[in-house]
N, C-alpha and C positions, 0 to 999 in steps of 0.2 A: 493443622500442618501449616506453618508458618514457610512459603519461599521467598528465596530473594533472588533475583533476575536483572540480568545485561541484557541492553540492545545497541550493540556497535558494528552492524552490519554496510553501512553506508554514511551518511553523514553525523544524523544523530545517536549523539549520547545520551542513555538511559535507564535510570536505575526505578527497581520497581519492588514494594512488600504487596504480596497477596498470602491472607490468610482466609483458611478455607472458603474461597471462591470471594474472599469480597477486599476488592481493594483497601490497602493500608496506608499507602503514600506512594507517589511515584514527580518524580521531577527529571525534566529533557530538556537537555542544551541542543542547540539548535547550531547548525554554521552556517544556513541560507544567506545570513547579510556580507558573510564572506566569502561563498560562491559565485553572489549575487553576479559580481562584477566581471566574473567571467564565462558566465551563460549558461554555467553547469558545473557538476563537483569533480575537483581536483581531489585525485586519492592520495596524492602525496601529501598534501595539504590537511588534507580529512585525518588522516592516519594522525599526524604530530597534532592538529586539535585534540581528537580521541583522548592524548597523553595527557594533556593539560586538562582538559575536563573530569576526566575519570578520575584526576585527583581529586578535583573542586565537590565531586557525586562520592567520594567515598567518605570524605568528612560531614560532608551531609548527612549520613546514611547510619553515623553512628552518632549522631543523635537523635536520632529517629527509633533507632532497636539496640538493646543489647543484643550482640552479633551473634555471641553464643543460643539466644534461644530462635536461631536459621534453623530449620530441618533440612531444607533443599537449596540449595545454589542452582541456578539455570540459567542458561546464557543462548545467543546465536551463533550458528557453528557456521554456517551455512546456507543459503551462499550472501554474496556479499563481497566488497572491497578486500581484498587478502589482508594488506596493514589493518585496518579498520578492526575486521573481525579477531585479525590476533591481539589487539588489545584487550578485546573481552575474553577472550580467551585466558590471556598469562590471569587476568585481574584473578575470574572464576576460580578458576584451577589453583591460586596463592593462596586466596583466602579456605579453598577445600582445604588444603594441607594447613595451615593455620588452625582452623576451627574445628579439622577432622568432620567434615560433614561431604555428603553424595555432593556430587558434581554432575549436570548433566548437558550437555552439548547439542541443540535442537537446532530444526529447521526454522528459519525464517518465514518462510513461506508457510507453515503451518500453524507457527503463530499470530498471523494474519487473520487464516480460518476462523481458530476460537476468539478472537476479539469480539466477535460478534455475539460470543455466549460468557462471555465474564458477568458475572451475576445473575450469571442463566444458566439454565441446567440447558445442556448438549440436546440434542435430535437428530437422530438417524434412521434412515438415510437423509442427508441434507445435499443437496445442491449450490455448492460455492462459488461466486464468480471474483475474480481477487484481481481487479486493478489497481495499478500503480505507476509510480515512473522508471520500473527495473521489470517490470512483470506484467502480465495479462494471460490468467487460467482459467480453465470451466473444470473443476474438480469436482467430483460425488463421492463424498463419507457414507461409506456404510457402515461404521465403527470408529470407533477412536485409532484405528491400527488398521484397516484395512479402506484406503484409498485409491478413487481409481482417476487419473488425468485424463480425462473428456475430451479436451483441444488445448491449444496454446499458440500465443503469437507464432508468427513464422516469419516475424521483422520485427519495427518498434513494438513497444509495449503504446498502450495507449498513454500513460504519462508524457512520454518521450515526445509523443506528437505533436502534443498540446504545447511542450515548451520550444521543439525546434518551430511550429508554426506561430509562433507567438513571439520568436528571435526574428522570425522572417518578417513581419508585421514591426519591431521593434516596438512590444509591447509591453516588454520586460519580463523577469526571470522570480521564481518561476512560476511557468506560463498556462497549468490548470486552474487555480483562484482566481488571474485575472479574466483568463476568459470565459468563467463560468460566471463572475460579475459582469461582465460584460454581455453575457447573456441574460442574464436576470432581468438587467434594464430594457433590453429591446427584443427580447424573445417575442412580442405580439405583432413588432416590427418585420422580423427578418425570420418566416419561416421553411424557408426551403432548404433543401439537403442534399447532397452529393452524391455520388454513384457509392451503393452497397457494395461492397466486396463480396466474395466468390472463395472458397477454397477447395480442394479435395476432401480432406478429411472436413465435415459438415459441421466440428464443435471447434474447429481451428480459428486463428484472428489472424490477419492479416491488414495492417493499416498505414504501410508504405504507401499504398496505391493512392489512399486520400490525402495523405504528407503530400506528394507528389501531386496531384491534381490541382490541390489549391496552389504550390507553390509555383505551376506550369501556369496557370491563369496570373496569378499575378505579376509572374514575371513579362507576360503579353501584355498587361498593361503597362506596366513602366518601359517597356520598347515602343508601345504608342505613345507614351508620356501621359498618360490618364491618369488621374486622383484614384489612388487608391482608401478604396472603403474600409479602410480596418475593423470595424463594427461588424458589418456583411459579412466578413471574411468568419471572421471570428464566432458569429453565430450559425453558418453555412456549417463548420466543424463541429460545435458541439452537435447540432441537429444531426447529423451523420455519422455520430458516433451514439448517440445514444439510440437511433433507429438502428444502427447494427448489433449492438450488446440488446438490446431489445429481443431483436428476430434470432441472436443465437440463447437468448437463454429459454423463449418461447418454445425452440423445436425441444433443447432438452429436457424443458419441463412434461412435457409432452411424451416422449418416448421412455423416461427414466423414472415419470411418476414419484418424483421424492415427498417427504411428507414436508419439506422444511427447505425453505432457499436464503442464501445469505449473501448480500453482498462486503466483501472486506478491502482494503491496500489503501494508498492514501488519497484514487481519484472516486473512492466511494464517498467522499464528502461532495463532491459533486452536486449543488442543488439538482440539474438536471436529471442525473441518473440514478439519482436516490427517487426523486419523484416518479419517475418510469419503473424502477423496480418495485414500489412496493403495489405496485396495478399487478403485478403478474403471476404472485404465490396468495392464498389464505393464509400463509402461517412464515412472514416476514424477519430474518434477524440482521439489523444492521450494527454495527459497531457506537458508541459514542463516539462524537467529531473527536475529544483525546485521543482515544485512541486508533483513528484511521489511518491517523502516518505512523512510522514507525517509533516505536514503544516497549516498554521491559516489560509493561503489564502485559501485554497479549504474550512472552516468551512464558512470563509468570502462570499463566491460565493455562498454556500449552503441557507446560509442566503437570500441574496439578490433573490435567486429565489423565496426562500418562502414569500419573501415580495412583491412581482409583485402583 
């Protein structure tokens, strides 16, 4: 079963062949250097790249395969940028009626899931943790169709954190890579950590509070007129972020007993919290660095399970 797959849910564009479970080709236009400048993604902006790109990926695409032998189209429905996503949308849905082939419309966020099992057979129950810069969940599959959400932010995602604390530092955009390089070099330097957060519900995230705390510190100092440490600063957060995704996925692993934990989105490239995670299951699936950010291939994979 030959599919072929959109991912236009946010900035990037991207088109994907997956036949039966093993990637065929896939190429992503990216718009970070035209974000770059204004410290995060404009969706008016994003939306009219989309237009421009999705042309440049469709000519590609058909030297890559005769279109005719597509069995499945699949694309991101949801959620996402509204312009963004209905780019993928008209594309999918033209070329169904063109080719006469299924159309099918999926979650983004479940696409995330299976990246971590593209060229791997599935396991369930599995225990998902999907950071990103739009999202932060603790989901458990215990089927390919039967999911249950664990916890979820109840503010920023943790992406989100990394780049407004990383604007506040003017460290540049965007602000998970550099501060995870930045930790790389002097993690043996700067190991201390911030106050754990606290929720009601015990799989929830919650990461205003350390947004906040580093920003309240630092704002104390430049009202004393003190040098601020941007290295500190910056390694003070990852440390604090990855003892907190640490301590929630410990209690879940704990209570939910899965046979398989995964982490996926695109701050699982995170040296830091790749290394922490694979301490905490036997039986570890993380995505390829491709495919952490968003990607056609994991829409592509998502497909192909629901079509078993």
């Amino acid at each position: 079963m030959l599919i072929f797959a959109i991912e236009s849910s946010h900035d990037d564009t991207s088109f994907a062949l997956l036949e039966n479970n093993k990637p065929i080709w896939m190429k992503t236009m990216s718009q970070i250097e035209i974000h770059k400048k204004y410290g995060g993604t404009i969706p008016e902006i994003a939306s009219r790249y989309h237009v421009k790109n999705i042309g440049i990926l469709l000519e590609e695409l058909k030297k890559q395969v005769d279109l005719s032998k597509i069995d499945i189209i699949a694309y991101s429905q949801f959620p996402g940028l509204i312009g963004s996503l209905q780019v993928g949308y008209i594309v999918a849905n033209t070329l169904g009626l063109i080719l006469n082939k299924p159309v099918m419309g999926l979650s983004h966020l479940e696409g995330h899931f299976f990246s971590a099992f593209i060229e791997k057979e599935t396991v369930f129950p599995t225990l998902g943790l999907l950071v990103s810069g739009g999202h932060s969940q603790l989901m458990l599959y215990k089927s390919k169709d039967e999911i249950e959400i664990l916890g979820e932010t109840l503010d920023d995602a943790v992406g989100e954190v990394y780049d407004k604390i990383a604007r506040k530092l003017e460290l540049g955009f965007p602000g998970g890579p550099i501060i995870d390089e930045l930790w790389s070099e002097n993690k043996d330097k700067y190991q201390d950590h911030l106050t754990i957060p606290k929720t009601k519900n015990e799989f929830d995230f919650s990461f205003s509070g350390i947004k906040t705390q580093i920003i309240n510190l630092i704002n104390n100092q430049v009202n004393r007129k003190e040098k601020i440490n941007k290295i500190k600063y910056a390694c003070e957060l990852q440390n604090t972020i990855v003892k907190y995704l640490e301590k929630q996925m410990k209690a879940a692993i704990l209570k939910y007993k899965p046979k398989a934990i995964c982490l996926v989105g695109g701050v699982s490239a995170n040296k830091a919290i790749r290394e922490m995670f694979l301490g905490l299951h036997e039986n570890v699936y993380l995505p390829k660095l491709e495919y952490t950010t968003d990607n056609a291939m994991m829409i592509a994979r998502l497909a192909s399970e629901k079509n078993k």
